[in-house]
C-alpha atoms as a printed R data frame, in Angstrom:
    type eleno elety resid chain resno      x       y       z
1   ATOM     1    CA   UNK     A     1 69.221  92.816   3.397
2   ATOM     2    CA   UNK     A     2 67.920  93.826  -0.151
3   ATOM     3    CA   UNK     A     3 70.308  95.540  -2.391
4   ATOM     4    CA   UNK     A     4 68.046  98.678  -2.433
5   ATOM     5    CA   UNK     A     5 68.433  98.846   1.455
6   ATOM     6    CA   UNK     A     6 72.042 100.135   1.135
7   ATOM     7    CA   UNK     A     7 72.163 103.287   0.405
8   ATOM     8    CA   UNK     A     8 74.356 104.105  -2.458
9   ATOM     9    CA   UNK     A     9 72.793 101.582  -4.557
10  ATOM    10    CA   UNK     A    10 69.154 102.974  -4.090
11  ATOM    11    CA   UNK     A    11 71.037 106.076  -5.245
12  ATOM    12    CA   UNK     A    12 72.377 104.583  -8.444
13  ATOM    13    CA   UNK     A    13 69.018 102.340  -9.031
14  ATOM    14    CA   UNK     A    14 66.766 105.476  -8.526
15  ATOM    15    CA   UNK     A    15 69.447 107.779 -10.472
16  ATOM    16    CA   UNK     A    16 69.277 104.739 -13.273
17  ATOM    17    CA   UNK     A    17 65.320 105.045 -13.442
18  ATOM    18    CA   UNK     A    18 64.948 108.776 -13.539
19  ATOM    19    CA   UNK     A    19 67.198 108.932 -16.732
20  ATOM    20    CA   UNK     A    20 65.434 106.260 -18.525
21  ATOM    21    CA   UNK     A    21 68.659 105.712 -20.472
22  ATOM    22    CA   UNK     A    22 71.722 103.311 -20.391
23  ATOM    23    CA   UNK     A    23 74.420 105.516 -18.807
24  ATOM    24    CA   UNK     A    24 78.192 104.672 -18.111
25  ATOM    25    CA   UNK     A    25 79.879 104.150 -15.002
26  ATOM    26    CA   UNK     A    26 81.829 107.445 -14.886
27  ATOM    27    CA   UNK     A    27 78.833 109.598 -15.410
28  ATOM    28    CA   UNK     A    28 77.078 107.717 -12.602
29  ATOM    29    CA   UNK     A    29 79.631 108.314 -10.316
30  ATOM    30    CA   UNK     A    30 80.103 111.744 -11.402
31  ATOM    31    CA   UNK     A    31 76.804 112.495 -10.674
32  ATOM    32    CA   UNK     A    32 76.385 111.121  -7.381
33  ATOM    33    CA   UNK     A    33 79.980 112.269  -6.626
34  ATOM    34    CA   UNK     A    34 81.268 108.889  -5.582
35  ATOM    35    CA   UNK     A    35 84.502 107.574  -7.007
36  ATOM    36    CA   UNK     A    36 83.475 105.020 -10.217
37  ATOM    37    CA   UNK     A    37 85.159 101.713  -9.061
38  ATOM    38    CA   UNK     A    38 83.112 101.820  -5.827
39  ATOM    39    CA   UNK     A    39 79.766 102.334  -8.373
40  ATOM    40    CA   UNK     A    40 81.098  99.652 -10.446
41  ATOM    41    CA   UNK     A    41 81.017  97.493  -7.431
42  ATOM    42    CA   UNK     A    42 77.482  98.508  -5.912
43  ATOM    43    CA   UNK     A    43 76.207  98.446  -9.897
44  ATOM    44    CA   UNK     A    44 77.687  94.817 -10.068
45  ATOM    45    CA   UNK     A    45 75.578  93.839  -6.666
46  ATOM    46    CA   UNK     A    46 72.193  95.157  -8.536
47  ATOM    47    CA   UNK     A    47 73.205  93.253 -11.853
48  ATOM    48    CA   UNK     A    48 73.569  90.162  -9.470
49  ATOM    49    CA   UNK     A    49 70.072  90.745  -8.148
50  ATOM    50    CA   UNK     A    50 68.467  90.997 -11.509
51  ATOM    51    CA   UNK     A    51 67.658  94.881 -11.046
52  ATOM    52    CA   UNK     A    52 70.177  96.124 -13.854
53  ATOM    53    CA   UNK     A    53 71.823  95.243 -16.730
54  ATOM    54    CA   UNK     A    54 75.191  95.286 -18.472
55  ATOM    55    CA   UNK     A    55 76.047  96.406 -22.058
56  ATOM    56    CA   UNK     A    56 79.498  96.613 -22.830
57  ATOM    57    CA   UNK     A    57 80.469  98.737 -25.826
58  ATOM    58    CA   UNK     A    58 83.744  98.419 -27.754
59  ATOM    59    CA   UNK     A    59 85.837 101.255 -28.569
60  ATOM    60    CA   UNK     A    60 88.896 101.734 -30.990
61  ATOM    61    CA   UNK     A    61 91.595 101.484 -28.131
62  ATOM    62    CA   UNK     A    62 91.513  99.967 -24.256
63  ATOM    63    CA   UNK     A    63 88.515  98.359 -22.296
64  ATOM    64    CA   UNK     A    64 84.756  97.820 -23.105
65  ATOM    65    CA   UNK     A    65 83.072 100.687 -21.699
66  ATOM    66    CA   UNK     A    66 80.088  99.400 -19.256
67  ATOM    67    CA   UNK     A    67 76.705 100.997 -19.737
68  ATOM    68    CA   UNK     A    68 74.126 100.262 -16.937
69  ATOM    69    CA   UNK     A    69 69.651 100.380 -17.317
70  ATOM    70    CA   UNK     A    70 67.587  99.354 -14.936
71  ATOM    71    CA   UNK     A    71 66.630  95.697 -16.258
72  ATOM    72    CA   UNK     A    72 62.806  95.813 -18.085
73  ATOM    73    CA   UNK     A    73 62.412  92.103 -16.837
74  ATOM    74    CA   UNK     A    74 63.477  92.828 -13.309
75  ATOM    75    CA   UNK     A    75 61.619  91.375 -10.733
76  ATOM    76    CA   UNK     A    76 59.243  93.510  -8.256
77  ATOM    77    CA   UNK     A    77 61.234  95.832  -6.151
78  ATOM    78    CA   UNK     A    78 60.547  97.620  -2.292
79  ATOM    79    CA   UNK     A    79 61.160 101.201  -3.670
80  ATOM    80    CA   UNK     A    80 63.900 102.354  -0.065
81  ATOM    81    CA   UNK     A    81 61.850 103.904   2.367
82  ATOM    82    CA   UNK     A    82 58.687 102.792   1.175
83  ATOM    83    CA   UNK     A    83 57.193 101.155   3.940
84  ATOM    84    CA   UNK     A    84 58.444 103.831   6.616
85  ATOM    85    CA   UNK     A    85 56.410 105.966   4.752
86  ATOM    86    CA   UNK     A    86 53.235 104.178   3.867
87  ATOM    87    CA   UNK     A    87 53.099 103.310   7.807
88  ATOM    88    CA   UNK     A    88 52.777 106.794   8.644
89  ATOM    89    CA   UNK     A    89 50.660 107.756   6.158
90  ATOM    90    CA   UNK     A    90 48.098 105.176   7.128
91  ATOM    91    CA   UNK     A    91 48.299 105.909  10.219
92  ATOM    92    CA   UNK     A    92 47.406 108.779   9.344
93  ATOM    93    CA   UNK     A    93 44.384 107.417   7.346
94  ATOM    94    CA   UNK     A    94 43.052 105.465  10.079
95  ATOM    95    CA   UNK     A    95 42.557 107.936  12.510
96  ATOM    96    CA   UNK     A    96 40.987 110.462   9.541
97  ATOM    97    CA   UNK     A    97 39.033 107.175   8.511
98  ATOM    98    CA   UNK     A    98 39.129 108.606   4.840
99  ATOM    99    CA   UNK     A    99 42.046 107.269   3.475
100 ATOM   100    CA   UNK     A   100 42.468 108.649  -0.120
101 ATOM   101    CA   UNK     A   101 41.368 112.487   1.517
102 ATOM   102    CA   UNK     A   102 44.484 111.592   3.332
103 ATOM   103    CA   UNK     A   103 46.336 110.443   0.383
104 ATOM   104    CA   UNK     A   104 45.202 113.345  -1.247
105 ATOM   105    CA   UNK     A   105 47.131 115.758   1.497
106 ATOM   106    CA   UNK     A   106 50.171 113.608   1.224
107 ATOM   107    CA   UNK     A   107 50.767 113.598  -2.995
108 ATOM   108    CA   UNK     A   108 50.451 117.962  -2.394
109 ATOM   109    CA   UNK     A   109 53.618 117.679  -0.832
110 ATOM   110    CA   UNK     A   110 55.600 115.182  -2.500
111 ATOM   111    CA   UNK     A   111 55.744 116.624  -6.259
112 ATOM   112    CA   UNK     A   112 58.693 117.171  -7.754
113 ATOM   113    CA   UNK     A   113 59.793 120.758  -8.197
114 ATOM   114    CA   UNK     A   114 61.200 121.410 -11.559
115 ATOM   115    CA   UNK     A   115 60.793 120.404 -15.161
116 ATOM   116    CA   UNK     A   116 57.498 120.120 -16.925
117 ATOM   117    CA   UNK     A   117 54.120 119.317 -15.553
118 ATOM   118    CA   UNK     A   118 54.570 116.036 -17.412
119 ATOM   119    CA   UNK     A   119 58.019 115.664 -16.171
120 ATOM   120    CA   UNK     A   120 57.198 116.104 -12.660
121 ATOM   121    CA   UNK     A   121 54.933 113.543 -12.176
122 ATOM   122    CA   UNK     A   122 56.506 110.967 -13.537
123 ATOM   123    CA   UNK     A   123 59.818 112.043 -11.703
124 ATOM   124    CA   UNK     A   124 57.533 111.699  -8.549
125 ATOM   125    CA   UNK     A   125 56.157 108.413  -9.725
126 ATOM   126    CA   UNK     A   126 59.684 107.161 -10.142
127 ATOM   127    CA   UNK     A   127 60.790 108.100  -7.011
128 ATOM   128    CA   UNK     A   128 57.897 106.716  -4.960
129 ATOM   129    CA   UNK     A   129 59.035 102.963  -6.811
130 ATOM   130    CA   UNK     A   130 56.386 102.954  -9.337
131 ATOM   131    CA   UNK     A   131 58.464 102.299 -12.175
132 ATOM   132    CA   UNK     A   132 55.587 104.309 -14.958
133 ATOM   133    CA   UNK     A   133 55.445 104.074 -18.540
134 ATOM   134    CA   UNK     A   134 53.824 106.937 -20.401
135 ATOM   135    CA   UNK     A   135 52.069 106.803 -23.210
136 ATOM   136    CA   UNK     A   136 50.542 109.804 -24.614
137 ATOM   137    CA   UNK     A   137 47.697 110.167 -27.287
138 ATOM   138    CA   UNK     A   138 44.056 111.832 -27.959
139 ATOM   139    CA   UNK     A   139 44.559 114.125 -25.688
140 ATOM   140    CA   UNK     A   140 45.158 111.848 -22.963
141 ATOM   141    CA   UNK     A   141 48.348 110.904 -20.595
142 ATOM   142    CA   UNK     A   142 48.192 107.567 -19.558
143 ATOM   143    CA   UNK     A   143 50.643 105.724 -17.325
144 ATOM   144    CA   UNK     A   144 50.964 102.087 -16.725
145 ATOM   145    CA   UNK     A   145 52.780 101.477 -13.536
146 ATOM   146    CA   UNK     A   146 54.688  98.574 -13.642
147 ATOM   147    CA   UNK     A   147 56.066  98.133  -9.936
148 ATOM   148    CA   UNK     A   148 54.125  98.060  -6.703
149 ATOM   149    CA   UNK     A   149 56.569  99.022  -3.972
150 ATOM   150    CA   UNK     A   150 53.446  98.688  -1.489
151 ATOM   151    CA   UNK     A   151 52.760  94.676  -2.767
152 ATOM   152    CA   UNK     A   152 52.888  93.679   0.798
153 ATOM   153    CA   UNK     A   153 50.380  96.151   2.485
154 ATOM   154    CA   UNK     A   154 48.054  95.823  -0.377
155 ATOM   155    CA   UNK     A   155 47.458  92.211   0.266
156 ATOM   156    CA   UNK     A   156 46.894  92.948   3.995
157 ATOM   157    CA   UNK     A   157 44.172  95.663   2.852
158 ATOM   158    CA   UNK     A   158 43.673  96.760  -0.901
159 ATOM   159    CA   UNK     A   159 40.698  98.920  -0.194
160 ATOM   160    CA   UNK     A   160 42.429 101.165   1.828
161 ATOM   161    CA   UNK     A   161 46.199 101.189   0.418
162 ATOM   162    CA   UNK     A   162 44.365 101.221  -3.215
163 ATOM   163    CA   UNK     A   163 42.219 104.495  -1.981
164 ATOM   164    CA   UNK     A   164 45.419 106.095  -0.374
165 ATOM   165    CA   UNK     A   165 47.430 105.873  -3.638
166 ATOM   166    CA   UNK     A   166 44.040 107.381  -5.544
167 ATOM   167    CA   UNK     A   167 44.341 110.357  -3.629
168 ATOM   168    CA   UNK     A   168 47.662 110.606  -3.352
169 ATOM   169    CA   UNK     A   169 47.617 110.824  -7.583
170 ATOM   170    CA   UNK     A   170 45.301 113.174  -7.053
171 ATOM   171    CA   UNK     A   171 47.345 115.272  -4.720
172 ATOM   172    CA   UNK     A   172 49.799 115.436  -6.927
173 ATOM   173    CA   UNK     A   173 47.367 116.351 -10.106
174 ATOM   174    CA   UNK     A   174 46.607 119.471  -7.057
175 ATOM   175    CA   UNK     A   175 50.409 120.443  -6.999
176 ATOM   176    CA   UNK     A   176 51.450 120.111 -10.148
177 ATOM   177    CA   UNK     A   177 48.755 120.591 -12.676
178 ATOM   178    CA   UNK     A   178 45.072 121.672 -11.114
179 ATOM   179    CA   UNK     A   179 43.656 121.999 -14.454
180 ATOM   180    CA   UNK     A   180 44.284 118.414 -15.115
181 ATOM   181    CA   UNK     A   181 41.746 115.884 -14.316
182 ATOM   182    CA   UNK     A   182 42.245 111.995 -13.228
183 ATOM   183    CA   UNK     A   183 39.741 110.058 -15.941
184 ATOM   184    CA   UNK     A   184 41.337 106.556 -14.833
185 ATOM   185    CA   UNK     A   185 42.702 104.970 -11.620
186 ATOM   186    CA   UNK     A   186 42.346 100.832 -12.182
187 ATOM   187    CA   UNK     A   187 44.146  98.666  -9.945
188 ATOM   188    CA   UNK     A   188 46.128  95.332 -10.731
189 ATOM   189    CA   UNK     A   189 47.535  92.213  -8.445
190 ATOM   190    CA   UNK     A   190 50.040  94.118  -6.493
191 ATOM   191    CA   UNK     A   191 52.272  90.765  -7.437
192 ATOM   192    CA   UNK     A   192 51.872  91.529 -11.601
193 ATOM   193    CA   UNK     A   193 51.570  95.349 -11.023
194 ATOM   194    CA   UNK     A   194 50.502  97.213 -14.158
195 ATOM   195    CA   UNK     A   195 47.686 100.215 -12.198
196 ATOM   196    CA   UNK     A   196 46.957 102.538 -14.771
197 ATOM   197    CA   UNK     A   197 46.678 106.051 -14.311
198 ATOM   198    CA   UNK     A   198 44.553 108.011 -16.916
199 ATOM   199    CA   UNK     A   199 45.174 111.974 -17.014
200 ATOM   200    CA   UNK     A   200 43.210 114.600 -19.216
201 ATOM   201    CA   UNK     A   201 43.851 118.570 -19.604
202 ATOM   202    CA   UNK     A   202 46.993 120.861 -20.239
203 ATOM   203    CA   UNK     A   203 49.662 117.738 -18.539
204 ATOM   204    CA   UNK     A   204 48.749 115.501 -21.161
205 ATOM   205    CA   UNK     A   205 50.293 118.287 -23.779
């Protein structure tokens, strides 16, 4: 079993990459409301599997205190659930034949619901295993998506997979910011990942 397959630690990996921020044992468990030695020990099993890292920071009296980020040189990672949904959705796909209208349907229904239009997306992105990286400039919104939790299906059939995720971006774009346009959608080996996701209009700020 992969470590994200247990539950509480695809909690605390997917609680890790929507901060974006090195955060300490305590104030995981607080907000998962789970008692901190038990995080320590699932946060120790994803340090083991190369997903997160370690920093320990001195202090004038007592122990270290552990901080915990997702690990930038990580290997790929199955974001939990990802499969169980991609099956459906192609399934989906294949009996509509048009694959990224089907996409399209899906992403209206997955965005997140609060923060910015910015925010939301990438919240979503993080969530679906994507792992983005903004970077923001000229008007643009560009995001560089450095996991493929759908590596496996790809290689069976980019065309399709590659389509579904193209309209599922744009279902999103629908839900959270209609006035936005998609101006890039370029695929990568599903092995290196690195998509990128051009946006242009009122989400790129």
């Amino acid at each position: 079993m992969t470590p994200l397959r247990q539950e509480t630690r695809a909690r605390l990996y997917e609680l890790l990459e929507q901060l974006q921020r090195p955060a300490g044992t305590d104030e995981l468990a607080q907000r998962l409301g789970l008692h901190p030695n038990g995080v320590r020990m699932h946060l120790e099993r994803l340090r083991e599997a190369g997903l997160v890292v370690r920093s320990r920071e001195p202090r004038p009296r007592g122990r270290p205190r552990d901080t915990w980020a997702i690990d930038p040189a990580g290997g790929p990672v199955d974001a939990p659930g990802a499969y169980v949904d991609l099956c459906r959705w192609l399934a989906r796909a294949a009996r509509s034949e048009e694959a990224e209208a089907t996409g399209r349907s899906v992403g209206r229904s997955l965005a997140a619901e609060e923060g910015s239009a910015e925010e939301r997306l990438r919240r979503t992105l993080v969530r679906l295993g994507f792992r983005p990286v903004a970077d923001a400039g000229d008007g643009e919104l560009t995001y560089r998506l450095t996991n493929c939790p759908y590596r496996e299906a790809v290689r069976e059939d980019p065309q399709a997979v590659c389509a579904l995720h193209r309209g599922l971006t744009r279902g999103l774009l629908d839900a959270i910011s209609p006035e936005s346009e998609l101006t890039a959608f370029v695929p990568h080996d599903p092995d290196e990942a690195g998509c990128v996701v051009g946006l242009r209009g009122p989400i790129a700020g």
